[in-house]
C-alpha positions in Angstrom: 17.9 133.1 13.8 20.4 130.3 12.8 22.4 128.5 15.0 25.5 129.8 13.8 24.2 133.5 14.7 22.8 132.4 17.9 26.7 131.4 19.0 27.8 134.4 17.4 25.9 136.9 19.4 26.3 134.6 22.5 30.4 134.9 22.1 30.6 138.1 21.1 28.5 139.5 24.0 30.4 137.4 26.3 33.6 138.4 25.5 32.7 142.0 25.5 31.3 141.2 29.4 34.9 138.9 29.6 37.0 142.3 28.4 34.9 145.0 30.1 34.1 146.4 27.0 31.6 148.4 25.8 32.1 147.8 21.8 34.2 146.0 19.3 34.7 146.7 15.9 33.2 144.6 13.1 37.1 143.4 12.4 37.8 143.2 15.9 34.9 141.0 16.6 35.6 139.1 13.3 39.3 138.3 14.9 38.1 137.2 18.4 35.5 134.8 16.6 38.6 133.2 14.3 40.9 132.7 17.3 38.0 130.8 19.0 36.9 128.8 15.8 33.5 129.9 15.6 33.4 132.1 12.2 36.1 131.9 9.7 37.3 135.0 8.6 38.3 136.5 5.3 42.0 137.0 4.4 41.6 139.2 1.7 38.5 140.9 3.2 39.1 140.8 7.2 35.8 141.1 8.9 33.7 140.4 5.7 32.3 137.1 6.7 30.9 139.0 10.3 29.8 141.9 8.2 27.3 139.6 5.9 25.9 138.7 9.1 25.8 142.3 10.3 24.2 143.1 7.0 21.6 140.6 7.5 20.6 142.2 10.8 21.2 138.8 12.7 24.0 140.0 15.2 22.1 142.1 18.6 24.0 145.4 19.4 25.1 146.0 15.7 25.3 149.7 14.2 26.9 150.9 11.1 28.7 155.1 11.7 28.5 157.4 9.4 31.5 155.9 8.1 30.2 152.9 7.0 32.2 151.0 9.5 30.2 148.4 11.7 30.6 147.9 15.4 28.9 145.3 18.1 27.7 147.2 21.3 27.3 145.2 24.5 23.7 144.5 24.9 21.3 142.2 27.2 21.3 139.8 24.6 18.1 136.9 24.4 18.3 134.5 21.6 15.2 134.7 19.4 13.6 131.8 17.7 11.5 132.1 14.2 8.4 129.4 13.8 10.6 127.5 11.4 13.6 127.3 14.1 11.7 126.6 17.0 9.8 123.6 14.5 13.4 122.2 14.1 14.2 122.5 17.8 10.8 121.4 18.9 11.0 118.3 15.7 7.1 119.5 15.4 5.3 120.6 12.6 4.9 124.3 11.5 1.1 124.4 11.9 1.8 122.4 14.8 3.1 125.3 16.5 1.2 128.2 15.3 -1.9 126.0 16.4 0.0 126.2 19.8 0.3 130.0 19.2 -3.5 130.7 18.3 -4.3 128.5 21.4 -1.8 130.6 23.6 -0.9 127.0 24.6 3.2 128.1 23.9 5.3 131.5 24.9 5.4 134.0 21.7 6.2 137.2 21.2 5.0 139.1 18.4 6.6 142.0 16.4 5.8 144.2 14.0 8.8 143.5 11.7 9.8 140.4 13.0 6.0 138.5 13.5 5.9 136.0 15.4 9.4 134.6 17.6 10.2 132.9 20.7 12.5 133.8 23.3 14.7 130.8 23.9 14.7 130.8 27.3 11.3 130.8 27.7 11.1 127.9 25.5 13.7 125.9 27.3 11.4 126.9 30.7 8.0 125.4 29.1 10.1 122.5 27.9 11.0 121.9 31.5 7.7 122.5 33.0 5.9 120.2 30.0 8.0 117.5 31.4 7.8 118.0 34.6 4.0 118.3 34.1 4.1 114.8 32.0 5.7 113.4 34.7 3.1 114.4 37.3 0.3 113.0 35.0 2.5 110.0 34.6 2.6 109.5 38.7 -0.9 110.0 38.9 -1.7 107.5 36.0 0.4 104.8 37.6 -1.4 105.8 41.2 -4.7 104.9 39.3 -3.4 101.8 37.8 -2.0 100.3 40.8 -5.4 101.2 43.1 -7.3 99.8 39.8 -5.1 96.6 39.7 -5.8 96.4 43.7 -9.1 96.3 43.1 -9.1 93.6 40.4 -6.6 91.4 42.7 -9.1 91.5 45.4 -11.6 90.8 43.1 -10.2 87.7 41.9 -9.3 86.6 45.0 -13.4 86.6 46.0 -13.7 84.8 42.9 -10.7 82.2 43.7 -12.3 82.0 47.3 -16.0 81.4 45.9 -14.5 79.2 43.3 -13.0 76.7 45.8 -16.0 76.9 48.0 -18.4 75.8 45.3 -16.2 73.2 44.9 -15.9 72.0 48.0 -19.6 71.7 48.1 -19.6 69.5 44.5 -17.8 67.6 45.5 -19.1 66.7 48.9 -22.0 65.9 46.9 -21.0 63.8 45.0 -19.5 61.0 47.5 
């Protein structure tokens, strides 16, 4: 789903939440979105530019009556994310993520219509636990490090000590 249909669904549910209403009307809902500047809407056709994204089957809650006039429900509504989507978001590589699919290494859902798509949130909650994760690993790296470079101080200081003692010893020798 685009990001401009993403924003879409998220205002227009919103506002139905805001108004306590159930539905809105595809010219309605086109209206509210031009007064908040998120979808331009068509003088000579009002409600056309939301009705070619009703069409396309990108806006939640959306039914057509018997009428042929469209209307937006209130729904629970979870922004979905295709593999090409979630590669822009993720700035990863197609294959990239459908090897993290196949290795159930990533949260998917699978559809019958659809395929394969991501809930958002669940995304944005792996995101958050992959770097919170990398930061534990990081933590435990530089724990290693620093006992490592402990180890090789103390080292060097034996050899320092030794060093000075053989030293000593030459040169006692040589007077």
């Amino acid at each position: 789903m685009s990001q401009k249909a993403i924003e879409i669904n998220r205002f227009l549910q919103a506002e139905l939440e805001r108004q306590q209403r159930d539905e809105v009307t595809a010219v309605d809902g086109a209206r509210w979105l031009e007064k908040a500047g998120i979808l331009k809407d068509s003088e000579r056709l009002p409600g056309l530019p939301l009705r070619n994204f009703l069409r396309s089957g990108k806006i939640v809650g959306a039914k057509q009556a018997y009428n042929k006039r469209w209307a937006i429900f209130k729904t629970q509504y979870e922004p979905q994310l295709t593999i090409k989507e979630l590669s822009k978001k993720l700035n990863l590589g197609e294959q990239a993520i459908y090897k993290k699919v196949q290795g159930a290494k990533i949260p998917y859902h699978t559809s019958g219509v659809k395929g394969i798509y991501f809930l958002e949130s669940e995304i944005d909650r792996w995101l958050k636990n992959q770097g919170e994760n990398k930061v534990v690993l990081l933590q435990e790296e530089l724990t290693m490090i620093k006992h490592s470079f402990s180890q090789m101080v103390e080292k060097l200081q034996k050899m320092i000590a030794e060093l000075e003692k053989q030293t000593r010893k030459n040169v006692r020798f040589s007077h």
